[in-house]
C-alpha positions as CSV (number, residue, x, y, z in Angstrom):
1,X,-14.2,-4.9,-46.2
2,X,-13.2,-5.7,-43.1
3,X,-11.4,-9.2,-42.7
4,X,-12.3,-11.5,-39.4
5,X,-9.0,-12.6,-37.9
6,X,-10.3,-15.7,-36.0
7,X,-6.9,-16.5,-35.8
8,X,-6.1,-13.1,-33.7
9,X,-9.3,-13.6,-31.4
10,X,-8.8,-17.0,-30.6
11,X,-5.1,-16.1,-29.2
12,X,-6.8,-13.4,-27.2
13,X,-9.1,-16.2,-25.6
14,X,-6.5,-18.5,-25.0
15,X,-4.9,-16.0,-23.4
16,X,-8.1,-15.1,-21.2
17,X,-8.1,-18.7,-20.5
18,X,-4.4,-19.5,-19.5
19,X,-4.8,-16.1,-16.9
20,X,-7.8,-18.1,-15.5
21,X,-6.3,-21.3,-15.1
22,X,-3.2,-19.7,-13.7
23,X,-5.3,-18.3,-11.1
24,X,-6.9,-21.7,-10.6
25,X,-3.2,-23.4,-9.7
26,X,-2.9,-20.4,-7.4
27,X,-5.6,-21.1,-5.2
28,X,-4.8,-24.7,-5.0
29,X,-7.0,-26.3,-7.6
30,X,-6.6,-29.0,-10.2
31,X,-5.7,-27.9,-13.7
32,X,-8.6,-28.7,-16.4
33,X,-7.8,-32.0,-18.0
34,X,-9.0,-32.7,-21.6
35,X,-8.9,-36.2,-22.7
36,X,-8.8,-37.0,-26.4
37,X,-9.6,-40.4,-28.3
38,X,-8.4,-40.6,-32.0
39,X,-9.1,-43.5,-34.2
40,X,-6.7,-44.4,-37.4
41,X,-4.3,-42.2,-38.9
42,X,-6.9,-39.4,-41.2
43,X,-4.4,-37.0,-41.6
44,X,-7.7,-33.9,-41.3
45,X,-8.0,-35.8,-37.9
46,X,-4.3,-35.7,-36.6
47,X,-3.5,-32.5,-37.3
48,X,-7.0,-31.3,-35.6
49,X,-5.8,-33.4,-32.7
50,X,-2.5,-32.1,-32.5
51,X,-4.0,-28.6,-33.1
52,X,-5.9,-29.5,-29.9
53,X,-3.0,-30.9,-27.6
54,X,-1.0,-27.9,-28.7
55,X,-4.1,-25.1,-27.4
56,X,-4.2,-27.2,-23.9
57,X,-0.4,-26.2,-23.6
58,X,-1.0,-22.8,-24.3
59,X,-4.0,-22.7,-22.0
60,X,-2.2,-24.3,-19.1
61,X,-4.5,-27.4,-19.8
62,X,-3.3,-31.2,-19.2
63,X,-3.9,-33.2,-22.0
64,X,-4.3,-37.1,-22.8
65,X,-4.5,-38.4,-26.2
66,X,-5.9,-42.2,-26.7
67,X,-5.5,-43.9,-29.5
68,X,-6.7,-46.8,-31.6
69,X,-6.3,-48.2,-34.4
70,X,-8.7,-48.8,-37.4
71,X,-9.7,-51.6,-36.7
72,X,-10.3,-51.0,-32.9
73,X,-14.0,-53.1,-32.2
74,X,-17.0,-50.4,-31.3
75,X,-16.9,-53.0,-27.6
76,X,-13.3,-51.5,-26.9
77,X,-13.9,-48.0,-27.9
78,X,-17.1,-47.8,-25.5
79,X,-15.3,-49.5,-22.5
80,X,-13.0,-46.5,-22.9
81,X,-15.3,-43.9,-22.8
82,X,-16.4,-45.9,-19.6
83,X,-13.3,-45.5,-17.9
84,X,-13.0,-41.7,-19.0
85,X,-16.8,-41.0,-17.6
86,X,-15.6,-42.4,-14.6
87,X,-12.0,-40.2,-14.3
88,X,-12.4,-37.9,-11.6
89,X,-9.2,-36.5,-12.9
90,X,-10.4,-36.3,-16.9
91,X,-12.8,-32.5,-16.7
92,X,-14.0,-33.3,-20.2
93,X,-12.8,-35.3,-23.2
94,X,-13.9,-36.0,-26.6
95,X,-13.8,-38.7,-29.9
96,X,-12.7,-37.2,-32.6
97,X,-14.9,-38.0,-35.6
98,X,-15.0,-39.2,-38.2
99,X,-15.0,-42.9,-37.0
100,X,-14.8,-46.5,-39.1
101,X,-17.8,-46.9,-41.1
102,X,-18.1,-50.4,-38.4
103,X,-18.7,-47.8,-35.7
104,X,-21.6,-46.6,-34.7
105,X,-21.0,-42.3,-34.2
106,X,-24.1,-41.9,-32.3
107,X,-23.7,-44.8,-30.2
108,X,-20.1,-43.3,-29.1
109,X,-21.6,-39.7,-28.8
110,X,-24.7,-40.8,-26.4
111,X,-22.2,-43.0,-24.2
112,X,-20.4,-39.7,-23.2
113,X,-21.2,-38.3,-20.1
114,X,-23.2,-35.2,-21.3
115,X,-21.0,-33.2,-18.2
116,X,-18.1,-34.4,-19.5
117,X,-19.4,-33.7,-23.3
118,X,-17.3,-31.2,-24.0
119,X,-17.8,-31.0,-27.8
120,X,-21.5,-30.5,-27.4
121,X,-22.4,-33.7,-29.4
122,X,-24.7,-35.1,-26.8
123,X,-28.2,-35.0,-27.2
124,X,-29.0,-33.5,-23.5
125,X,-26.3,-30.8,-24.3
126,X,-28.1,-30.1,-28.2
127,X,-31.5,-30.3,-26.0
128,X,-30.8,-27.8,-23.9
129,X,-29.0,-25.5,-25.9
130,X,-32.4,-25.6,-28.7
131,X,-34.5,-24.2,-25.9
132,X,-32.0,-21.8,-24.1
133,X,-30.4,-23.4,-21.1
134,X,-27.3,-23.4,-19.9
135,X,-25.0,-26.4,-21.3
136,X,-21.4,-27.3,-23.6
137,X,-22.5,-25.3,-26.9
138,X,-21.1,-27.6,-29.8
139,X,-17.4,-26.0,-30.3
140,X,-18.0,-24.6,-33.7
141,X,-21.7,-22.7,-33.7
142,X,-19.9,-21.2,-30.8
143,X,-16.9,-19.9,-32.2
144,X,-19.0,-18.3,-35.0
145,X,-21.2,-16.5,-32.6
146,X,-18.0,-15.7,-30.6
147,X,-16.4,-13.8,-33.8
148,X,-19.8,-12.0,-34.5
149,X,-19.6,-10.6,-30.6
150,X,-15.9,-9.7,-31.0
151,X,-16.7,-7.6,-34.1
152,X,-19.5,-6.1,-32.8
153,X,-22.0,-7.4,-35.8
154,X,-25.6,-7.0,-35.2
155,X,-27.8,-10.0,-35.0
156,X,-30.6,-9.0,-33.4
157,X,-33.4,-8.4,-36.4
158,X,-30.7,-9.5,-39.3
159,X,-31.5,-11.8,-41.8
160,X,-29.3,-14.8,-41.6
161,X,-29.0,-17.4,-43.6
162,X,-27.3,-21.2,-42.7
163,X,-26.1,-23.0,-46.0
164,X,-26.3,-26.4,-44.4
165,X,-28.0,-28.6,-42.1
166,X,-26.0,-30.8,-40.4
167,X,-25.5,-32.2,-36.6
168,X,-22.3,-29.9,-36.0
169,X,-22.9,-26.8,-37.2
170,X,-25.9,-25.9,-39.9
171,X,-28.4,-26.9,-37.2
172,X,-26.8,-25.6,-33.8
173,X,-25.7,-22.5,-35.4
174,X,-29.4,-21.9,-36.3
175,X,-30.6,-22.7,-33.5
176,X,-28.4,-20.0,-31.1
177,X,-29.0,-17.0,-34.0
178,X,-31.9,-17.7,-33.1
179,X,-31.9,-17.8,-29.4
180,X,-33.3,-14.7,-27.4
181,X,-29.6,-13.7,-26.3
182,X,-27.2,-10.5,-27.2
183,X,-26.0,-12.7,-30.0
184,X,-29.3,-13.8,-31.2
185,X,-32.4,-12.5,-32.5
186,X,-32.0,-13.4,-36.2
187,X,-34.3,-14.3,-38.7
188,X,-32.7,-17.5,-39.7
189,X,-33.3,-19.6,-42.8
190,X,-31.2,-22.4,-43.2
191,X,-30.5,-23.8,-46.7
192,X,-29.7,-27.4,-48.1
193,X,-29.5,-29.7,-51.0
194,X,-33.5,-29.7,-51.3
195,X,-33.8,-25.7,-51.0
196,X,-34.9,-24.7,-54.6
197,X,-33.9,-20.7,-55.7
198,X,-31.0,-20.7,-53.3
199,X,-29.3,-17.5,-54.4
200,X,-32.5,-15.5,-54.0
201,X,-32.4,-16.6,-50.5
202,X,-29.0,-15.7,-50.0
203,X,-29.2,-12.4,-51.9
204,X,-31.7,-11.4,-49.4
205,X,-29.3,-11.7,-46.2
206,X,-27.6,-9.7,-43.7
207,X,-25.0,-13.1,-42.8
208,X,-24.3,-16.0,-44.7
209,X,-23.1,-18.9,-42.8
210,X,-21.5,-21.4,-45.3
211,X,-21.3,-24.5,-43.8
212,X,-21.6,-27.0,-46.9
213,X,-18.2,-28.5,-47.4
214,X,-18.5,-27.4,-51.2
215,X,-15.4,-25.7,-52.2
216,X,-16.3,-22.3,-53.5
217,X,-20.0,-22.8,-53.5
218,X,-20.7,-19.0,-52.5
219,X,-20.2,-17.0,-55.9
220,X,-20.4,-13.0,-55.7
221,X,-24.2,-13.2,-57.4
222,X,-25.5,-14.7,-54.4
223,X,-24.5,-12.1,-51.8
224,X,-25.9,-8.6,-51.2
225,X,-23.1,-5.6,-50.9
226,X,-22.3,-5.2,-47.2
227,X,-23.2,-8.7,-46.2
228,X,-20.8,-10.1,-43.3
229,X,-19.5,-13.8,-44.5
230,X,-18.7,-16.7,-42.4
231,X,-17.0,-19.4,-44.3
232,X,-17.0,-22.7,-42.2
233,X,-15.8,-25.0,-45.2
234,X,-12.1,-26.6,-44.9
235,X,-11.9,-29.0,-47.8
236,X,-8.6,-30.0,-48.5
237,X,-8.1,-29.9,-52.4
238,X,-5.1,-30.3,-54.7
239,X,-2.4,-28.0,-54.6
240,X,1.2,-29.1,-56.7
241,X,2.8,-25.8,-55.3
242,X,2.3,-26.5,-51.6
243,X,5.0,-29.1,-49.9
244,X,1.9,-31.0,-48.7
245,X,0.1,-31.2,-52.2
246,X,-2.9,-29.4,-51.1
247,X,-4.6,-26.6,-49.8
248,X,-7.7,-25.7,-47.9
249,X,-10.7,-24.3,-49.2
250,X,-13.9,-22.6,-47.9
251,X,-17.5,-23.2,-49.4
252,X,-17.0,-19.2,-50.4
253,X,-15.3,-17.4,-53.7
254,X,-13.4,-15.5,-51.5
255,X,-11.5,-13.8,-54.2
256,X,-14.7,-12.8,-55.8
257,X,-16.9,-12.6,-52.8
258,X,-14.6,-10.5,-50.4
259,X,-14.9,-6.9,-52.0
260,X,-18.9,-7.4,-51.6
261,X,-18.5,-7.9,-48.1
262,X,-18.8,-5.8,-44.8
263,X,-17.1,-8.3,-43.2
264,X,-15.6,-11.8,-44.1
265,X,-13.6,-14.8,-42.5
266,X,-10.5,-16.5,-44.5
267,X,-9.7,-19.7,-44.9
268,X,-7.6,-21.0,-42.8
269,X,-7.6,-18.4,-39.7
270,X,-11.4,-17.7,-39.5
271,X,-13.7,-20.2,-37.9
272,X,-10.6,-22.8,-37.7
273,X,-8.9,-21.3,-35.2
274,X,-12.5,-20.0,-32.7
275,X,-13.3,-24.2,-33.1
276,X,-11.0,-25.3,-31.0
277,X,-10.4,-22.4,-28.7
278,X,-14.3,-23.2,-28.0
279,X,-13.6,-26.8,-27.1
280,X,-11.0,-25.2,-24.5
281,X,-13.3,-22.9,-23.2
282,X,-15.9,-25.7,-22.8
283,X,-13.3,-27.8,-20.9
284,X,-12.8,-24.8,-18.2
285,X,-15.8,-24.3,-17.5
286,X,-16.5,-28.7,-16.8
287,X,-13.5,-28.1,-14.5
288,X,-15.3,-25.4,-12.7
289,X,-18.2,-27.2,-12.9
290,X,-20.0,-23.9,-14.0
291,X,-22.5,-25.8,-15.9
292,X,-23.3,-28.9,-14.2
293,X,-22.4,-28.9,-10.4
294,X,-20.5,-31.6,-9.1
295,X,-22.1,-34.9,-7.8
């Protein structure tokens, strides 16, 4: 069993990344800026924020991080995003979700400028990716495909199969896997609360991609020996020995799961860690406009 150190690869990006941007300054350009809005004090939220401002450092990145207030009106939070769209000096930014329930997500999402969109929310940047052109993959599918790359795990003919459906990750990830591309080429069957016989659906596959947000959904019965993992879940559950009364746990039995495996991601330092070191690679390539020239 061979155990995917996200946390490993993603400081090798970074790294990739902070040579490029060095090389950027040298030749006179602007560093990338990311831009950041966080709204009310979710403690998941913060520290994914600070994770954030922290990998801009690293990556020679200026960062700005807005904030507001619960109670901030869905009026002020869109004139915002106005004034961001129309930065020259902001390369991409994002809103970190979740939002008040008096918010409208999708509202917020589609007001982005889909060149600045640089967590891959936007519906032109989700269009294009579903039918293979070039645009800001959403930050997690990409890690995930990023990992299988740097292990060298075959996609091309696998069976692969998506435990979950949503916006983020379930459906993008599907969607590259299966994408005619060195990382693609999958059978993909994706999985969700409505999918009767689950396990002998997940028996039958090559990858799992857990993506549920059910701790320890994944047992051993449901996965075939040599099957590579990827466990996407982070739910924070109760923990009386840690200092912060909880720890995080993936949709997989690792314990149980991880001598099955050919390959398998922790939690944290598996897909964590390749999220937001997506977002940064995202962010240099809207500062190079390699995607979507400038105006």
């Amino acid at each position: 069993m061979t155990l995917i150190d996200g946390k490993r690869v993603a400081d090798e990006i970074k790294a990739e990344i902070a040579a490029e941007t060095a090389a950027m300054e040298a030749r006179g350009e602007r560093r990338p800026h990311l831009a950041a809005i966080l709204v009310g004090h979710d403690g998941g939220s913060e520290t994914y924020v600070a994770h954030k401002v922290k990998a801009c450092e690293q990556c020679g990145f200026r960062s700005t991080l807005i904030r507001y207030e619960e109670d901030v009106t869905e009026a002020e939070l869109l004139e915002a995003i106005g004034k961001l769209n129309a930065d020259p000096e902001v390369d991409g930014f994002i809103v970190q979700l979740p939002l008040p329930r008096h918010i409208s997500e999708q509202r917020i999402i589609e007001a982005i400028d889909y060149r600045k969109d640089v967590d891959g929310f936007h519906p032109i940047n989700v269009g294009r990716m579903s039918i293979g052109l070039p645009c800001f993959v959403s930050a997690t599918p990409a890690g995930i495909v990023e990992l299988l790359d740097r292990y060298d795990i075959p996609t091309r003919g696998a069976r692969c199969v998506v435990l979950g459906r949503s916006n983020i990750v379930g459906k993008p990830v599907a969607s590259l896997l299966m994408q005619k591309a060195p990382r693609g080429n999958a059978t993909v069957t994706v999985c969700h609360s409505a999918t009767p016989d689950i396990k002998e659906i997940t028996r039958e596959a090559d990858i799992i991609i857990a993506a549920l947000g059910s701790p320890g959904f994944v047992t051993a019965d449901m996965v075939k020996p040599g099957a590579t993992i990827i466990d996407v879940g982070t739910t924070r559950v109760a923990d009386a020995t840690r200092k912060s009364g909880f720890r995080l746990r993936g949709d997989v039995d690792f314990d149980n799961v991880a001598p099955l495996c050919s390959h398998i991601t922790p939690v944290p330092g598996g897909v964590g860690p390749m999220t937001i070191v997506s977002l940064m690679r995202n962010t240099l390539l809207a500062a190079r406009h390699e995607i979507y020239p400038a105006n």
